[in-house]
Structure formats: C-alpha cells, structure tokens
DOGU-240348 format. One record per residue (C-alpha): residue number from 1; residue in three letters; chain; x, y, z. Coordinates in nm, 4 decimals, m for minus. Example, Ala and Ser with C-alpha at 12.3 -4.5 7.8 and 13.67 -1.06 7.14 Angstrom:
 pos code unit        X        Y        Z
   1  ALA    A   1.2300  m0.4500   0.7800
   2  SER    A   1.3670  m0.1060   0.7140
//
This chain:
 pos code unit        X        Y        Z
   1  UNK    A   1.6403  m0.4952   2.4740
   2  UNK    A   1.5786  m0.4133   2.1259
   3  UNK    A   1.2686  m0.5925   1.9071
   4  UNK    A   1.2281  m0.6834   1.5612
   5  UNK    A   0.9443  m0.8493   1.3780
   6  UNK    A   0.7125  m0.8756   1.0512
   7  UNK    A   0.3464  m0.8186   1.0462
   8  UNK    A   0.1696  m0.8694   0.7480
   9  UNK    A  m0.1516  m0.6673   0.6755
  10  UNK    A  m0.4334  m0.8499   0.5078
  11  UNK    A  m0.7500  m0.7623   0.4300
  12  UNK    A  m1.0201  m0.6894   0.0817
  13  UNK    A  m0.9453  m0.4363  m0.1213
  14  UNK    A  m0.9807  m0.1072  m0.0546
  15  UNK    A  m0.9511  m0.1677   0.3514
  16  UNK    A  m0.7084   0.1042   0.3792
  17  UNK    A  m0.4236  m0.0998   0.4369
  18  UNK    A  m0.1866   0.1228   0.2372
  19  UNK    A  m0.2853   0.4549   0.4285
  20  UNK    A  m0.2628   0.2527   0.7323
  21  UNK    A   0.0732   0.1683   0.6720
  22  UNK    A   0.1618   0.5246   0.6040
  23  UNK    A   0.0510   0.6450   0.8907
  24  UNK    A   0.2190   0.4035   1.1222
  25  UNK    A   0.5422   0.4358   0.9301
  26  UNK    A   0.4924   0.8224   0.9375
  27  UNK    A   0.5022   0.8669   0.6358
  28  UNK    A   0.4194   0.7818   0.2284
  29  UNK    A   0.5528   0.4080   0.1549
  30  UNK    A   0.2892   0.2792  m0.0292
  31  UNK    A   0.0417   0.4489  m0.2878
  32  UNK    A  m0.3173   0.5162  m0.2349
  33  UNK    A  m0.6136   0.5016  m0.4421
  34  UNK    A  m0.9587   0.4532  m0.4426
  35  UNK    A  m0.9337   0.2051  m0.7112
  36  UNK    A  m0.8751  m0.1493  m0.6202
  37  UNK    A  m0.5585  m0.3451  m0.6140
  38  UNK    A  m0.3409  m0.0282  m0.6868
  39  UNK    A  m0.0603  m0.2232  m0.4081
  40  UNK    A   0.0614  m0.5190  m0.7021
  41  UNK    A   0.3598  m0.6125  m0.5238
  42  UNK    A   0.4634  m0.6985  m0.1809
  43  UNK    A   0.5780  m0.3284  m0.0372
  44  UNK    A   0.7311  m0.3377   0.3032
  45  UNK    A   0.6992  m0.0076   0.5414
  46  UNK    A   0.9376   0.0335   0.8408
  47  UNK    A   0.8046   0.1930   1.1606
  48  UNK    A   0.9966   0.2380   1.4722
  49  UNK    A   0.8730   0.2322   1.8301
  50  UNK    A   1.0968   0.3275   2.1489
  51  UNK    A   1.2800   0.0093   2.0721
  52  UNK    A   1.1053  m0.1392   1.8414
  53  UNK    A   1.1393  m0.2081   1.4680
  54  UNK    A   0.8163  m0.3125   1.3304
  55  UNK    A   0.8375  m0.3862   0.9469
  56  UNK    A   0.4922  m0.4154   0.8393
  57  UNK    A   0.4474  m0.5971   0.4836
  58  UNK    A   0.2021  m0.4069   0.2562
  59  UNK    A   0.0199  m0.6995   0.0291
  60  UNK    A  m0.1970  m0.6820  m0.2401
  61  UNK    A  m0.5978  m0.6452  m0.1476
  62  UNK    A  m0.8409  m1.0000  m0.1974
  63  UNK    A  m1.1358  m0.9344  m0.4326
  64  UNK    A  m1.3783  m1.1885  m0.6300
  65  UNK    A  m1.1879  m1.1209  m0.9658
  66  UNK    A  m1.0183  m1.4763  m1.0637
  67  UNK    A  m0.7374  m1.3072  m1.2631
  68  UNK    A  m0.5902  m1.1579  m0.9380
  69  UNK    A  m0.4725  m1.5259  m0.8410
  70  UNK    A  m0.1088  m1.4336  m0.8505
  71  UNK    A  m0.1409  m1.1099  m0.6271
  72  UNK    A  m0.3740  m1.3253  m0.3915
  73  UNK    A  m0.0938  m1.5686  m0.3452
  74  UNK    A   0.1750  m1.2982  m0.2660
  75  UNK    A  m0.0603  m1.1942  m0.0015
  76  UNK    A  m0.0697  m1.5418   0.1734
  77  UNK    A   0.3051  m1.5875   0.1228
  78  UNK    A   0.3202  m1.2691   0.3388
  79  UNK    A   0.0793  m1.3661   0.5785
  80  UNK    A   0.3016  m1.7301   0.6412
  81  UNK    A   0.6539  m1.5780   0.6585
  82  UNK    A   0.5299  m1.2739   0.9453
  83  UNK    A   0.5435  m1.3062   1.2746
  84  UNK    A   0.2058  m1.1526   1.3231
  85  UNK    A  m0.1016  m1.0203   1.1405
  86  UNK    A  m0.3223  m0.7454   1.1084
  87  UNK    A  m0.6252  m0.8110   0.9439
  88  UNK    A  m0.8335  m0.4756   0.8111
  89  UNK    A  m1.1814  m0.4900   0.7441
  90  UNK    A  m1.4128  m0.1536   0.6127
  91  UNK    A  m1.6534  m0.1244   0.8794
  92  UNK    A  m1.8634   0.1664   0.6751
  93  UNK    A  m1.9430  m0.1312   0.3867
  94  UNK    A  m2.2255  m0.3119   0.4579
  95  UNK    A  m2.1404  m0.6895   0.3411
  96  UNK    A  m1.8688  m0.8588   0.5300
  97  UNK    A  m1.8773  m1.2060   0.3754
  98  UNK    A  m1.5554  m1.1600   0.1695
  99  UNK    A  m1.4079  m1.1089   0.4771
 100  UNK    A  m1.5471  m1.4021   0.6520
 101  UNK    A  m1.4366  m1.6139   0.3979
 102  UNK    A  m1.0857  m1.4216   0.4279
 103  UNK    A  m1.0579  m1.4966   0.8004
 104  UNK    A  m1.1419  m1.8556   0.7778
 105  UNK    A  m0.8775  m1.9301   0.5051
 106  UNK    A  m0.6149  m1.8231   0.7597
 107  UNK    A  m0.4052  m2.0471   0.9704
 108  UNK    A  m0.5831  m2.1298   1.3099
 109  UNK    A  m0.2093  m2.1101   1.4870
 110  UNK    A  m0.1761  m1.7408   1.3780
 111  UNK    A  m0.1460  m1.4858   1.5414
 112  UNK    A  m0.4004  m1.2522   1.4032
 113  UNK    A  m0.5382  m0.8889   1.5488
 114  UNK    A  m0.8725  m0.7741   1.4219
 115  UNK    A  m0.8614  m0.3529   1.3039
 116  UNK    A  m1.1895  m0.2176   1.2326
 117  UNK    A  m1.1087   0.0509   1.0394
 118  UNK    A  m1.3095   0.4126   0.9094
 119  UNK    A  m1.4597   0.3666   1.2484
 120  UNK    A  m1.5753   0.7604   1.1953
 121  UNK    A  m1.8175   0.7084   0.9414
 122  UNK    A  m2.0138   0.4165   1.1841
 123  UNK    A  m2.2674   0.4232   1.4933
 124  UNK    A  m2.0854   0.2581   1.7846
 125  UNK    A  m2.3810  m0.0034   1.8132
 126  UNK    A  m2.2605  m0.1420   1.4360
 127  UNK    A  m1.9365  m0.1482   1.5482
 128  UNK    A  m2.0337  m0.4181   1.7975
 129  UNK    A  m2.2579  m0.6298   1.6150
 130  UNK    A  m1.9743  m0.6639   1.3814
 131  UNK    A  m1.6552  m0.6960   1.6404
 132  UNK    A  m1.9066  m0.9785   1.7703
 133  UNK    A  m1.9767  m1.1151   1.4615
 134  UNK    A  m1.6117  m1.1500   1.3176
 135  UNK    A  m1.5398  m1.3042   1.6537
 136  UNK    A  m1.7548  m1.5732   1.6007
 137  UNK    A  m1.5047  m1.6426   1.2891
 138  UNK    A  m1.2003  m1.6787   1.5011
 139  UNK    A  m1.0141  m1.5801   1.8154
 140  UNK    A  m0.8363  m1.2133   1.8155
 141  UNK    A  m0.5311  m1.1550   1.9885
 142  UNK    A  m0.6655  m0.7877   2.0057
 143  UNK    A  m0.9337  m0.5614   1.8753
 144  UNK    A  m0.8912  m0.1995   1.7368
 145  UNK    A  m1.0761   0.0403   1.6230
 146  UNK    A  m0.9013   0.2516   1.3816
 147  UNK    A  m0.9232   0.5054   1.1450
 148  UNK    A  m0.6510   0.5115   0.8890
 149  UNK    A  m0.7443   0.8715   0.7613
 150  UNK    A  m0.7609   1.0580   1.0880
 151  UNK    A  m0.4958   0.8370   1.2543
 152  UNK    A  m0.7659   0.7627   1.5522
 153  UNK    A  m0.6455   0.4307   1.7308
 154  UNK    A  m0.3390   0.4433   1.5154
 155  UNK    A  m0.1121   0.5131   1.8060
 156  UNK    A  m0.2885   0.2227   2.0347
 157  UNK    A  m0.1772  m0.0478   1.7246
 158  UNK    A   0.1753   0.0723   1.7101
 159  UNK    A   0.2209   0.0365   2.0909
 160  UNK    A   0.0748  m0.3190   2.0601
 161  UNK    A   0.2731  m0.3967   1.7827
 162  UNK    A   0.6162  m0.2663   1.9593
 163  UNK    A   0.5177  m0.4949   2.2636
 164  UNK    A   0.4726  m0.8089   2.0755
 165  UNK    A   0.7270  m0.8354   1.8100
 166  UNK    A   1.0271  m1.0411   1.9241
 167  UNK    A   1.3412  m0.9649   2.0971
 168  UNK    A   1.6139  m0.8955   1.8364
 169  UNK    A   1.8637  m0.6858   1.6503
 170  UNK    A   1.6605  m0.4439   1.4011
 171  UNK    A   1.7059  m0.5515   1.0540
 172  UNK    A   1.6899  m0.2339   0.8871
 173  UNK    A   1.9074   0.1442   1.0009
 174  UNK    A   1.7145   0.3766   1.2083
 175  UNK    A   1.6570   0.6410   0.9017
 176  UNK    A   1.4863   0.3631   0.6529
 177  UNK    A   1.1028   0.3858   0.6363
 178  UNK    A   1.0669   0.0751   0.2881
 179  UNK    A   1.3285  m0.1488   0.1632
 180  UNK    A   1.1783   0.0088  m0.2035
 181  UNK    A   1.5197   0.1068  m0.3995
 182  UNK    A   1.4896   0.4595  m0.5209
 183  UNK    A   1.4006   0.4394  m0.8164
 184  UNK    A   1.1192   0.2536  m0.7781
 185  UNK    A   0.9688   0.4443  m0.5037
 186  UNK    A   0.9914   0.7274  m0.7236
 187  UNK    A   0.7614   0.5144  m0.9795
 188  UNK    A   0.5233   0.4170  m0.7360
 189  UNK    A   0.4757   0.8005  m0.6534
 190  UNK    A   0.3792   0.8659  m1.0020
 191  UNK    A   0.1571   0.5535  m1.0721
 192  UNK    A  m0.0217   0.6653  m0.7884
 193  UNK    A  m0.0984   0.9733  m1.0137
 194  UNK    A  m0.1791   0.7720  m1.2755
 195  UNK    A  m0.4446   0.5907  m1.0855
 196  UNK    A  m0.5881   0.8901  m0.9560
 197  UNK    A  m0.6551   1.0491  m1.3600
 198  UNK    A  m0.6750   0.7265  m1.5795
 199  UNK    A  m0.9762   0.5124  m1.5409
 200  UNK    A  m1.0934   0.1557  m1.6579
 201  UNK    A  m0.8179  m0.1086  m1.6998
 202  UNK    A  m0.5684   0.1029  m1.8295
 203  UNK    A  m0.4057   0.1886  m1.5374
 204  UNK    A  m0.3455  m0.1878  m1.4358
 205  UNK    A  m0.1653  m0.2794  m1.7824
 206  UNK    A   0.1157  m0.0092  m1.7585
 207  UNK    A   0.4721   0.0157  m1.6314
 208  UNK    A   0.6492   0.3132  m1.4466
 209  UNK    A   1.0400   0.2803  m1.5176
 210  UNK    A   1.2333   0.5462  m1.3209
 211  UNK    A   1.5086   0.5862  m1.6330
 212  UNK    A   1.7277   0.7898  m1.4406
 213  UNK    A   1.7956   0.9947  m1.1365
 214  UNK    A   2.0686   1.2736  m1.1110
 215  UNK    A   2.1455   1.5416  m0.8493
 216  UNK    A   2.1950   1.8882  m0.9947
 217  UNK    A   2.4341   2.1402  m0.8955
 218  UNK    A   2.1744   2.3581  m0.7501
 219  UNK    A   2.0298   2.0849  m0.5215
 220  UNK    A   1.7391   1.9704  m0.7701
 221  UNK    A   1.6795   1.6420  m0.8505
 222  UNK    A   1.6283   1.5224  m1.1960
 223  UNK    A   1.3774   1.2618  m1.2830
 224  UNK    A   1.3376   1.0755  m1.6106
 225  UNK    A   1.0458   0.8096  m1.6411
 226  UNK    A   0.9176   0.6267  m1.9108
 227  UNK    A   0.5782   0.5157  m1.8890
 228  UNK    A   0.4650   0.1687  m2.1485
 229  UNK    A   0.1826   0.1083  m2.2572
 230  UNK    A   0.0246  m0.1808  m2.4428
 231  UNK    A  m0.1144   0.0417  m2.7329
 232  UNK    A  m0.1599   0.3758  m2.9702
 233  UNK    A  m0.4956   0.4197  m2.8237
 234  UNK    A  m0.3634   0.3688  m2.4386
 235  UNK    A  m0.0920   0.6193  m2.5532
 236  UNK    A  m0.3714   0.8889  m2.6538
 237  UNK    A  m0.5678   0.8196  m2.3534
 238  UNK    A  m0.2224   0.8964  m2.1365
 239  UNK    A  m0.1444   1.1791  m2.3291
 240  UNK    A  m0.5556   1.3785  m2.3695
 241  UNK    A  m0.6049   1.6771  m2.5720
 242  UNK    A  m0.3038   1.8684  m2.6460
 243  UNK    A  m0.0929   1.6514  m2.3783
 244  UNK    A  m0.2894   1.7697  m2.1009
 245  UNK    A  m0.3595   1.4708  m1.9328
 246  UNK    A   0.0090   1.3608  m1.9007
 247  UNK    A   0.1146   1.6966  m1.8091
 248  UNK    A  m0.1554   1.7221  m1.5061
 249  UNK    A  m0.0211   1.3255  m1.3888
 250  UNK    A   0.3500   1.5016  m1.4162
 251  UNK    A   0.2606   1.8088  m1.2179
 252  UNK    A   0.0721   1.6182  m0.9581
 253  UNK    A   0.3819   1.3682  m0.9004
 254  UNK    A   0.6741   1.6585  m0.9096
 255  UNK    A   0.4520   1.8182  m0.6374
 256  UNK    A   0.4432   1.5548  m0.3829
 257  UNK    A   0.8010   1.4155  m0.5356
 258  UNK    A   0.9563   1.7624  m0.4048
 259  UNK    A   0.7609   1.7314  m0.0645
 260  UNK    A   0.8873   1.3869   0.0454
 261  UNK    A   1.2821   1.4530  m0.1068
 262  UNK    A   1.2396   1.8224   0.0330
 263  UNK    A   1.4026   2.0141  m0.2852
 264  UNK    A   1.3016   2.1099  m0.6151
 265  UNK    A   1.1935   1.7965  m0.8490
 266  UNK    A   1.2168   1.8002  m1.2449
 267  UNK    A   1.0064   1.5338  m1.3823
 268  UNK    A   1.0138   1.4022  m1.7304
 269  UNK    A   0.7522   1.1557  m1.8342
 270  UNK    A   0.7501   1.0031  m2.1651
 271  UNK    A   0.4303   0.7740  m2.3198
 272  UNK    A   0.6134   0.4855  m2.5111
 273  UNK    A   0.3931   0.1947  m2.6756
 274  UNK    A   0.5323  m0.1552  m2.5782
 275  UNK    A   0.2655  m0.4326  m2.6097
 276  UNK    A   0.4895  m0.6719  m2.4132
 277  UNK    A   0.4934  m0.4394  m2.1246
 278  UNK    A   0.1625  m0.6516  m1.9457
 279  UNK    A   0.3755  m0.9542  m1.9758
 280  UNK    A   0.6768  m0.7676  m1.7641
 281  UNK    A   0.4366  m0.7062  m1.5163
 282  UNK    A   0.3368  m1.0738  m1.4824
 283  UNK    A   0.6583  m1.1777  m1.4275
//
C-alpha cells in the first residue's frame, strides 16, 4: 500500500533545515547559507521511501527580527496544513529559549518529532540535559539525533517518516525531487551564490529572474538571469573591481548548475537597477 504525506520542518534560523532537507531528498532542493533566512519562500522537497512519498515543506527560519512577520507566518501556515512536523533545534548553540518559545506556540494536537541536530560538535551528557529539557516543553512523538552535514541519524528520520505518513496515492511522479518550476530552481542556485559573496542586507533586497532557458545543439544549456537591485551603489557592490565579484558569483553557480543538470552550463548574469524590485519580493 502506497503512502503519502506533508511534514513541515520548523525550527530558528540557521537549524539546518535546508541541508536537512537535501539530504533526505538526496539531493540540492533548497539553498544553503550561513546567513539567516536565506529560505524566503515556502520550498517543498520530495523524498521517496520503499513506498513512501514524503514531501517535506522547507519554511522560512524564526528569529527576533520584527520585519520577518510575513516569512514567520508562511512558516505556521506550513506547520497547520502538514500532516506532521519536524522541529530542528542547533544543539552546538548554547541558548535555547527561542526555541522554547517556538515549541510552545505550536498546536498541542500536533504531531511534532523533536531532531537535535549537529549532534557531532556536542558531549553526549548536553545532549541529554537538553532532550530532557525540551521535553519538559511538550510531548515528542520521537527523538533524533541528527546531523544534517554528515547525514548521521538521517536514515533513522526517513524510515520514521515513511512509516507514519498516511496511506495514499503519491502526489508527485517518482523522478520529481521539488515542485520548484525550472526556472526558478535555477535562481535559487545562483542566489545561493549570492549569499555566499555579498554581505549585509544586500543580499535580502534582490531578485534572481531566470530570463531564459534554451537547449543547445551540442547538449549545453543556456542560462540568462537578470539580477535587480534597488540601487547604483548595490549595482557596484554586485559587480566589485573590474566585474570580479559578479563574475566569481557566475562561475560558482555554472559550476554546481552543470553538476545537478549533468552537461555543460552557460550562465549569463546581468546587474540591472530596479528600486521597485524589494516591493516584488513582498508580494
């Protein structure tokens, strides 16, 4: 009998919950950064188990910052509409009262699985105290400890997850691993990139359009983006001395573009100015 089900994964920012995902989905679905809320959208990653489709809903990380409202509630809304949860908590940080708060807020009729996760860089007795103490919070329907990066414990959650989603038809074919159209999985590739070698705000008030995509007679793929910013002086910070930043963001992404389509990527980036571009994104 084949299963189907959502699980949302919640947790603060910077959790993991993106490299989590791509490691239970088996591959890249949602971009990773060490800056925080680089996942603005609701991103959904399918993994498959024996008979199993588990599509696990990537949501935007909780932080203090009051202007991330909007990305906070698209996180809840996720949490309410899945079947089941997976809440991720840092176990190397050493203040967990975000996450307290986090755990109380949900629903006491959820179903809700606790992953402690960079369980590598921690002494097993910490690991205790805090299993313990998060308990105190709320019942778990399970307990995991994880490690996104090395994929320890991975294996145990997808098991878990395969035996508790419900019976049902998969939604999505065998071979899909996001429902992300093309085009803007491509994007997401490249802001990644852009997180990674643009610092402060700026990488939070631009937009990745994939423009185009066209097969080539010799089995490339052709890529044309347009990155907007809101201003000249955004557009020289994207662009550094002699268009070497740009260039380095556009190398980086063809590189791991041609890995995950398996052929020969040309990217084309261009820097336009479009102040109205931050207002897009809000909407």
């Amino acid at each position: 009998m084949k299963r189907c089900g959502f699980v949302a994964v919640l947790g603060e920012t910077n959790a993991g919950k993106s490299t989590l995902i791509n490691r239970l989905v088996g591959q890249k679905v949602s971009i990773v950064s060490r800056k925080i809320q680089t996942t603005m959208s609701r991103i959904l990653g399918i993994a498959i188990r024996g008979k199993s489709q588990i599509v696990l809903v990537d949501t935007p990380g909780f932080s203090r910052n009051k202007k991330n409202i909007k990305l906070e509630r698209t996180a809840w809304d996720a949490c309410r509409e899945s079947d089941d949860v997976l809440f991720l908590v840092d176990a190397s940080k050493k203040n967990f009262d975000n996450s307290v708060a986090l755990l109380k807020k949900i629903d006491g009729s959820r179903k809700v699985s606790l992953l402690l996760n960079k369980v590598d860089l921690v002494h097993k007795p910490k690991l205790l105290e805090l299993s313990q103490m998060l308990s105190q919070t709320r019942d778990f329907e399970n307990i995991f400890m994880i490690s996104s990066l090395t994929g320890s414990g991975v294996d145990d959650v997808l098991d878990y997850l395969a035996s508790i989603v419900p019976e049902g038809e998969w939604i999505y074919g065998d071979d899909e691993t996001t429902d992300l159209p093309f085009e803007k999985y491509v994007s997401e590739i490249t802001r990644e990139h852009i997180y990674h070698r643009i610092h402060q705000e700026i990488p939070y008030t631009c937009l990745v359009k994939t423009e185009s995509c066209q097969n080539l007679s010799d089995g490339s793929v052709k890529i044309v983006q347009n990155i907007y910013v809101k201003s000249k002086a955004h557009k020289i910070i994207f662009l550094g001395h002699n268009g070497g930043k740009i260039k380095a963001i556009g190398k980086a992404a063809r590189e791991e573009l041609s890995s995950l389509l398996n052929g020969k990527v040309h990217l084309f980036l261009h820097v336009l100015v479009d102040g109205a571009n931050k207002r897009r994104l809000e909407e």
